[in-house]
C-alpha positions in Angstrom: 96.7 110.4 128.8 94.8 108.2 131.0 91.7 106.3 129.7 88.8 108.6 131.0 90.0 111.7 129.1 90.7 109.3 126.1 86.9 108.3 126.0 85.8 112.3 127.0 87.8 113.3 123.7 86.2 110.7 121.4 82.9 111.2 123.0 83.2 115.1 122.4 84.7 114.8 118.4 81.9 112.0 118.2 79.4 114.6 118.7 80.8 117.7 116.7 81.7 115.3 113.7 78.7 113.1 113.6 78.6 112.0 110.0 82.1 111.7 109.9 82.9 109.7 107.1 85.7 109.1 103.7 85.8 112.2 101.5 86.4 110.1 98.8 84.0 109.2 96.8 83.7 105.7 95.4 81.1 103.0 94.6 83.0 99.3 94.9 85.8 98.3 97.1 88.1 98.8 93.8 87.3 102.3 93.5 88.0 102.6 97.1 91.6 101.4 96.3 92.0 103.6 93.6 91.3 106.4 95.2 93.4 106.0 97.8 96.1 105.5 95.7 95.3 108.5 94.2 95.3 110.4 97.6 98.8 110.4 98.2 100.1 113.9 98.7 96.7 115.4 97.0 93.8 116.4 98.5 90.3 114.4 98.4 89.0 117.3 96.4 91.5 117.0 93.8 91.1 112.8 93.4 87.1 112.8 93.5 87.3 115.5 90.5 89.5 112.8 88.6 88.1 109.9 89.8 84.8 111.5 87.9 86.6 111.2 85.2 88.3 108.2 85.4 85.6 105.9 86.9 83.5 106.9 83.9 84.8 104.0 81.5 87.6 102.3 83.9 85.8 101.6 87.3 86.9 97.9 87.4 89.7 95.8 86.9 88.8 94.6 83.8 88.3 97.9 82.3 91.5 99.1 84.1 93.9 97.0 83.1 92.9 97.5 79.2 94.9 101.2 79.8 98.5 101.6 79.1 100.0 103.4 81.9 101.0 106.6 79.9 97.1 106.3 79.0 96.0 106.5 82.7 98.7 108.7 83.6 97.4 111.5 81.5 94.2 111.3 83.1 95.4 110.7 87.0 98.2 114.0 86.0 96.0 116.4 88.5 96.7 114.0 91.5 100.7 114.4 91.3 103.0 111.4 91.0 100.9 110.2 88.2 103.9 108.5 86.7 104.4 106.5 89.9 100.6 105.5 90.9 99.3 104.3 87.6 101.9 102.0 88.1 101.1 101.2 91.3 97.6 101.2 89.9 98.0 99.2 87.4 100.7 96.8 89.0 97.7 96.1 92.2 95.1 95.6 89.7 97.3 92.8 87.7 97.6 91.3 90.6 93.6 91.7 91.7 92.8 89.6 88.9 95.6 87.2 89.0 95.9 86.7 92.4 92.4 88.0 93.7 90.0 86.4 90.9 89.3 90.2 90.3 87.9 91.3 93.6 89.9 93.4 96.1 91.0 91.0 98.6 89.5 91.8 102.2 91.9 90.8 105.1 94.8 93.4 105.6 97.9 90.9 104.6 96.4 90.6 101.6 96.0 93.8 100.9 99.5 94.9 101.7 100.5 92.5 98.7 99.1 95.1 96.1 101.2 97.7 94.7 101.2 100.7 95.9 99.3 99.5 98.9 101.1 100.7 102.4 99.8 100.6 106.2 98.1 103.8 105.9 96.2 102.5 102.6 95.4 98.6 103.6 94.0 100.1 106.8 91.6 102.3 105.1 90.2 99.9 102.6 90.0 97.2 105.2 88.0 99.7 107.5 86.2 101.6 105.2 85.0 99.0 102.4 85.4 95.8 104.4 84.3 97.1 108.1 87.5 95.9 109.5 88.8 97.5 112.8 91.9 99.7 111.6 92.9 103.2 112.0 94.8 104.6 109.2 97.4 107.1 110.3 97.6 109.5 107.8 98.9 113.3 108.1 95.7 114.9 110.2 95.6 111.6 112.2 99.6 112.1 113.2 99.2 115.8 113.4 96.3 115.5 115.7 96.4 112.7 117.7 100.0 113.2 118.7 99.3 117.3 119.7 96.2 116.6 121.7 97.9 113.9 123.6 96.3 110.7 122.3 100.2 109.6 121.2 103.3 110.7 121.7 105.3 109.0 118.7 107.5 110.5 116.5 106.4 108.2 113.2 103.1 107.2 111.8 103.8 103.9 112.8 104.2 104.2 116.5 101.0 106.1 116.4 99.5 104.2 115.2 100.4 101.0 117.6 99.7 103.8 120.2 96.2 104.7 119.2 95.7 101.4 118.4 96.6 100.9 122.4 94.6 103.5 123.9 91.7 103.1 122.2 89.4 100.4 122.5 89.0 98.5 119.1 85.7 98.9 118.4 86.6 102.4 117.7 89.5 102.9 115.7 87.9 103.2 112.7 85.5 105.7 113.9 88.2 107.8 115.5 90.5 107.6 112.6 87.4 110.0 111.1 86.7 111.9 113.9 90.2 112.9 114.1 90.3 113.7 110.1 87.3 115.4 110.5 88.8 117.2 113.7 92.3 118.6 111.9 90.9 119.7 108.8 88.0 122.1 110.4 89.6 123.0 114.0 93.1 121.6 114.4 94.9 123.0 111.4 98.6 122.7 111.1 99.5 126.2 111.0 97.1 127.9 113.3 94.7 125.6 115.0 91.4 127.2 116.6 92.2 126.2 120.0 90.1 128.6 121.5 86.9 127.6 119.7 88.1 123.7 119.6 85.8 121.6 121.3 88.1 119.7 123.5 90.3 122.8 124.7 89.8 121.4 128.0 91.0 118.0 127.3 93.9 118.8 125.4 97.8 118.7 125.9 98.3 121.1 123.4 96.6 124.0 124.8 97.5 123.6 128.3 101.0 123.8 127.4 
């Protein structure tokens, strides 16, 4: 797709999704992380009515790491996989306070050092709580980007070095929303509203 549509389709989700933004909610970079976490395979719904819970007595690491992880596993159980992320949970925050002197660290490298912490993950915190520019490829931003005709990359990876490619830097974060934003109220995986979408014109997809 060559640049000037690029720019048209970003300019055009820019406009519908103007206060596109993280679902999650979360007050300190180490709730950020958390929550995160907690988003694998679960929807933002689902972790912000845990994290209401959970952020109650254990929003920092301090407070975290005083939980056993059967103890914070019953409490994450709504999110799925609660076995495997307080352990990641509690494994990053260890580390946080070892490694970190109990802040969330803010470069990406770093970040990828915490448990539980992938690409998709680091790129979001670094974004989101630290302003970095990242885009975080996670299933909308594949699903999306790759049937419009921003990439055309068969893992998140290589769309995410595409993306990354066609779009100018100062906007990946702000596209990594937009298109969010995009595949959760128009683009849906099973039936998309391509006939109401607002970049019908623009998009591979449709013209196929």
């Amino acid at each position: 797709m060559n640049k000037s549509k690029v720019k048209v389709i970003i300019e055009k989700l820019a406009n519908t999704y103007p206060d596109a933004r993280p679902e999650l909610n979360f007050s300190s970079e180490y709730e950020l992380l958390v929550a995160v976490i907690l988003s694998a395979q679960c929807t933002d719904k689902r972790v912000n009515e845990v994290t209401e819970i959970l952020f109650k007595d254990y929003n920092t690491p301090e407070k975290m790491i005083a939980l056993k992880k059967e103890e914070l596993a019953k409490i994450i159980l709504p999110c799925g996989l609660f076995n495997s992320k307080a352990e990641h949970i509690l494994s990053a925050t260890k580390s946080i306070i070892e490694n970190f002197g109990g802040k969330v660290p803010n470069n990406y490298n770093d970040l990828l050092t915490l448990s539980g912490v992938g690409r998709k993950t680091a790129n979001v915190v670094y974004a989101v709580a630290f302003g970095g520019d990242a885009i975080a490829v996670d299933t909308h931003v594949f699903r999306v980007s790759n049937r419009i005709g921003l990439a055309k990359a068969k893992t998140p990876l290589e769309t995410e070095k595409q993306l990354m490619k066609n779009l100018d830097k100062s906007l990946w974060s702000k596209a990594h929303h937009y298109l969010i934003f995009h595949g959760r109220r128009a683009c849906k995986a099973r039936k998309p509203e391509c006939e109401t979408c607002v970049i019908k014109n623009e998009c591979e997809y449709r013209g196929k």
